[in-house]
C-alpha positions in Angstrom: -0.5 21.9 6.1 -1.4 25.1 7.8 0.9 28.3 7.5 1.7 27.8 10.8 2.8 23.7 10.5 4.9 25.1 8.0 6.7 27.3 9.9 7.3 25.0 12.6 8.6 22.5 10.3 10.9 24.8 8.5 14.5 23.9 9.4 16.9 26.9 10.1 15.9 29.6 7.7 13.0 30.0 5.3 13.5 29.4 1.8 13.5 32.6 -0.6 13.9 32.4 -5.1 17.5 32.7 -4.6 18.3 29.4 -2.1 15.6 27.5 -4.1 17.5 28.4 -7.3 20.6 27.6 -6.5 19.4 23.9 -4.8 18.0 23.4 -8.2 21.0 24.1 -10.1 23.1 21.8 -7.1 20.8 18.9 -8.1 21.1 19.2 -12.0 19.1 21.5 -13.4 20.6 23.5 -16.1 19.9 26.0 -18.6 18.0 25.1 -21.8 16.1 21.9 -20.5 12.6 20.7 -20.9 11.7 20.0 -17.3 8.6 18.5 -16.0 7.7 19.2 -12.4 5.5 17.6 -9.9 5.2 19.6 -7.1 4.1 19.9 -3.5 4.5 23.7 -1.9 4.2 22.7 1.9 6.7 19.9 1.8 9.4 22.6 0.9 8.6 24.5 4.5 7.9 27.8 4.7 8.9 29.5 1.6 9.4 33.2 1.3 7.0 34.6 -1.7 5.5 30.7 -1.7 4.8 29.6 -5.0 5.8 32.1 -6.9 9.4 32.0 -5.3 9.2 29.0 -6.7 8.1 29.3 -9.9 10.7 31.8 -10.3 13.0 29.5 -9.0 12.5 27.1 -11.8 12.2 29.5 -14.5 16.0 31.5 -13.7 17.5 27.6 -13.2 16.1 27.0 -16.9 16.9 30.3 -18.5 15.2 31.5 -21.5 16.3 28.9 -23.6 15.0 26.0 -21.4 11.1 24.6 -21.1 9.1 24.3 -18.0 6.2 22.1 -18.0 3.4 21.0 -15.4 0.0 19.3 -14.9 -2.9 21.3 -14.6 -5.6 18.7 -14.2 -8.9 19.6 -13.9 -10.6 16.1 -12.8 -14.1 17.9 -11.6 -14.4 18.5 -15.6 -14.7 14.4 -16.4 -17.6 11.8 -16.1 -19.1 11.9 -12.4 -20.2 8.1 -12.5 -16.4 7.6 -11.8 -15.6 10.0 -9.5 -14.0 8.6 -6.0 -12.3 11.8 -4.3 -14.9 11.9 -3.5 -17.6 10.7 -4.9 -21.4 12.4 -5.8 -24.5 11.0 -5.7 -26.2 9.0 -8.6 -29.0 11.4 -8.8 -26.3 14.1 -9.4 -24.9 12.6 -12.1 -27.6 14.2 -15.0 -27.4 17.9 -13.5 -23.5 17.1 -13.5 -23.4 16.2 -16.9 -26.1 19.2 -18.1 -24.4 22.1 -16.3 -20.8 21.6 -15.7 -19.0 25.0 -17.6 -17.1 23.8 -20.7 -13.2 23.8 -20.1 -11.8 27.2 -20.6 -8.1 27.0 -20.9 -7.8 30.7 -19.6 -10.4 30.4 -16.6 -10.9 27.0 -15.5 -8.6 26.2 -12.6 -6.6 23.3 -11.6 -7.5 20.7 -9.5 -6.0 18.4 -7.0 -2.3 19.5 -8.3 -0.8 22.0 -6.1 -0.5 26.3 -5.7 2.6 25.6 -7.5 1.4 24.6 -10.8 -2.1 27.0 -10.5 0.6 29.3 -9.8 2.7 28.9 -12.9 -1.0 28.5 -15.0 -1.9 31.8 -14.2 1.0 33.4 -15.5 0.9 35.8 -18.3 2.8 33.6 -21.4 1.9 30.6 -20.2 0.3 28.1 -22.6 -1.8 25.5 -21.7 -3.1 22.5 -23.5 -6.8 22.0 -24.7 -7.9 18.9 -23.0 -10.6 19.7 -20.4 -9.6 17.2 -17.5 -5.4 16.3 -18.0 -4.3 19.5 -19.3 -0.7 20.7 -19.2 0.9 24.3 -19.5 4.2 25.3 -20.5 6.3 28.3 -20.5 9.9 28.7 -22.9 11.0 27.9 -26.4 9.5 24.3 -26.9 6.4 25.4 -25.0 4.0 25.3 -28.0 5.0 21.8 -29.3 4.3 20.2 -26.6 1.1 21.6 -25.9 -0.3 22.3 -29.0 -1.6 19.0 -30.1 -3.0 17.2 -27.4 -5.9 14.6 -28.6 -8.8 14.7 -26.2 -8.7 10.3 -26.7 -6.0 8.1 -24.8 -5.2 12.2 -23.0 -1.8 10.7 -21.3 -1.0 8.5 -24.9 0.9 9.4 -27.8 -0.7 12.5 -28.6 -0.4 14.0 -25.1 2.3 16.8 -23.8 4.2 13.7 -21.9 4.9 12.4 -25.3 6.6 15.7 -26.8 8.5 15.8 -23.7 9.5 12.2 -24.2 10.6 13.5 -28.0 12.4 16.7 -26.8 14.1 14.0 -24.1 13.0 16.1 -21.5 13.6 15.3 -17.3 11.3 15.0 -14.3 11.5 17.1 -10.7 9.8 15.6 -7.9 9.8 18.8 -5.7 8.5 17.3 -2.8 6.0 14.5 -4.4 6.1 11.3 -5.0 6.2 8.8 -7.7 2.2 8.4 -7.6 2.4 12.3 -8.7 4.3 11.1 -11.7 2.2 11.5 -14.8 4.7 10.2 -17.4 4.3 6.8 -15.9 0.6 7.0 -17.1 2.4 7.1 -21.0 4.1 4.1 -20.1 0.4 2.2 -18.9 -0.6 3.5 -22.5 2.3 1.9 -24.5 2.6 -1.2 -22.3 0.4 -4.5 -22.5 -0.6 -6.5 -19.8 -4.0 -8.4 -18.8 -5.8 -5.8 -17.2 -5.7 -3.4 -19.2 -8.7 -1.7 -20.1 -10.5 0.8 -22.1 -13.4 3.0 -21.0 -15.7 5.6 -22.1 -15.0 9.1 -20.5 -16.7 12.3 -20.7 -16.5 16.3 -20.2 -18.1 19.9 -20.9 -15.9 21.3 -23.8 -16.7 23.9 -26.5 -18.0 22.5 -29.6 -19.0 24.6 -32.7 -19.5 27.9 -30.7 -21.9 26.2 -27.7 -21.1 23.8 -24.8 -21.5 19.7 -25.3 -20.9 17.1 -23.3 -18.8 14.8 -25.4 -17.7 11.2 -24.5 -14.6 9.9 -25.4 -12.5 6.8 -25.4 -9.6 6.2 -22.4 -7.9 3.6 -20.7 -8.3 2.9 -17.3 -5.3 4.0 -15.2 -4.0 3.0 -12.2 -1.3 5.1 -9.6 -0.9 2.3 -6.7 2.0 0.6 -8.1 3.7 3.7 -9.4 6.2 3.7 -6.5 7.4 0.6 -6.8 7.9 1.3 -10.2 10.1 4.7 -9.5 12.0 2.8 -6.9 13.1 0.1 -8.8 13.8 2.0 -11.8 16.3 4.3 -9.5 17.9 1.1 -7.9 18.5 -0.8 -11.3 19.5 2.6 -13.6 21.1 4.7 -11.1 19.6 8.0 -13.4 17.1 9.5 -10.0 19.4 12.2 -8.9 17.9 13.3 -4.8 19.3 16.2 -3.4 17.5 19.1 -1.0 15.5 21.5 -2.3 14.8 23.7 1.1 13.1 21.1 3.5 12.7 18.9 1.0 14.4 15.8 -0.9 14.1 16.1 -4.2 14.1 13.8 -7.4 15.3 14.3 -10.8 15.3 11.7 -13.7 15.3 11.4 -17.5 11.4 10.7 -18.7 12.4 9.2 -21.4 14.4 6.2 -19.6 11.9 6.1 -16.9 8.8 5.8 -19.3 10.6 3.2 -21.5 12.0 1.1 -18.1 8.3 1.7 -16.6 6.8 -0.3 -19.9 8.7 -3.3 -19.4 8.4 -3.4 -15.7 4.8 -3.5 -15.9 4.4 -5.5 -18.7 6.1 -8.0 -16.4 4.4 -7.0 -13.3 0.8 -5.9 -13.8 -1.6 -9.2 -13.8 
């Protein structure tokens, strides 16, 4: 969405730190919580300051004493054979492999997951997790727990930021994107069993011993498509997805750790 589609879409007036914080707090969000956000800038309008009103926002609903947490993905730093958005050329695939820059948790960018979350990256005290493509950063008290330890196998599994936030009993914000944005459903396809389930090889650029290698690791395949149905029914038969605006948005908030542990046993009995 352009600047200017933003504008036009914005309803009454623009959103600034202050209206943002105070939709935040109407929905639920209180001091002291672990909260991980999926967000989308340009479904919220246009937004005075852009994403970092918002990451402001977030940070004065949570206090000092809460724990804001987000993806910062960096899919172009993961096996090109499986790339599909889009995908490269086979004969790319060596020079890919040979020349991509090793993850750098300070430098290499996000991908593919919003300003909002580059934005919070970048910020000075931010800590961000040492796995070269499903990274995640956080910023408060419990911001080195669940960052510090996050195995480069099985990256959304039981080793993985999503799981310390599962521990901490942590919550999820939608802030204008869907369920298929929800990466805590990806711990529940790595707990759950169910016949298509399967594991794969990946690889990525990382520093090894002082000097860049391409390293292969083990993963399972995930899959997103049936992620909304998942977050649907979960809010029809729990009643725990709070919605509520968030400027031009409708926003979601949830408890991981019920959604994670409802989203094993629906696809368990689901996925074929």
């Amino acid at each position: 969405m352009s600047e200017e589609d933003a504008i036009n879409a914005t309803k009454g007036m623009p959103a600034t730190a202050q209206s943002i914080r105070d939709d935040l707090s109407s929905l639920g969000i209180a001091p002291g919580m672990v909260l991980l956000v999926h967000s989308s800038l340009s479904s919220l309008g246009w937004v005075c300051g852009g994403p970092v009103s918002v990451v402001h926002a977030l940070e004065e609903a949570l206090g000092p004493d809460g724990t804001l947490v987000m993806p910062a993905h960096s899919g172009d730093l993961s096996e090109p054979s499986r790339w599909k958005h889009p995908p490269v050329s086979e004969s790319w695939w060596d020079t890919i492999r040979e020349t991509m820059p090793a993850f750098d948790a300070d430098m290499t960018p996000s991908r593919g997951i919003g300003v909002i979350s580059e934005c919070f990256r970048s910020q000075p005290g931010t800590l961000r997790s040492n796995h070269p493509s499903d990274s995640f950063v956080a910023r408060g008290p419990r911001a080195e727990e669940i960052v510090s330890e996050h195995s480069l196998e099985f990256s959304m599994g039981d080793h993985s930021p999503l799981a310390r936030v599962y521990d901490l009993d942590g919550s999820i914000l939608l802030l204008g994107a869907t369920f298929e944005c929800c990466s805590s459903l990806h711990l529940a396809e790595f707990r759950g069993s169910y016949p298509t389930k399967k594991q794969i090889e990946r690889g990525a650029p990382i520093t090894l011993n002082g000097k860049r290698a391409w390293v292969r690791y083990q993963d399972f395949d995930t899959y997103d498509s049936d992620f909304p149905l998942i977050g649907k029914a979960f809010g029809e038969s729990t009643g725990l997805v709070r919605t509520g605006p968030i400027a031009n948005c409708t926003a979601q908030l949830m408890p991981q750790r019920a959604l994670v542990d409802y989203a094993v046993k629906w696809i368990e009995a689901n996925r074929r």
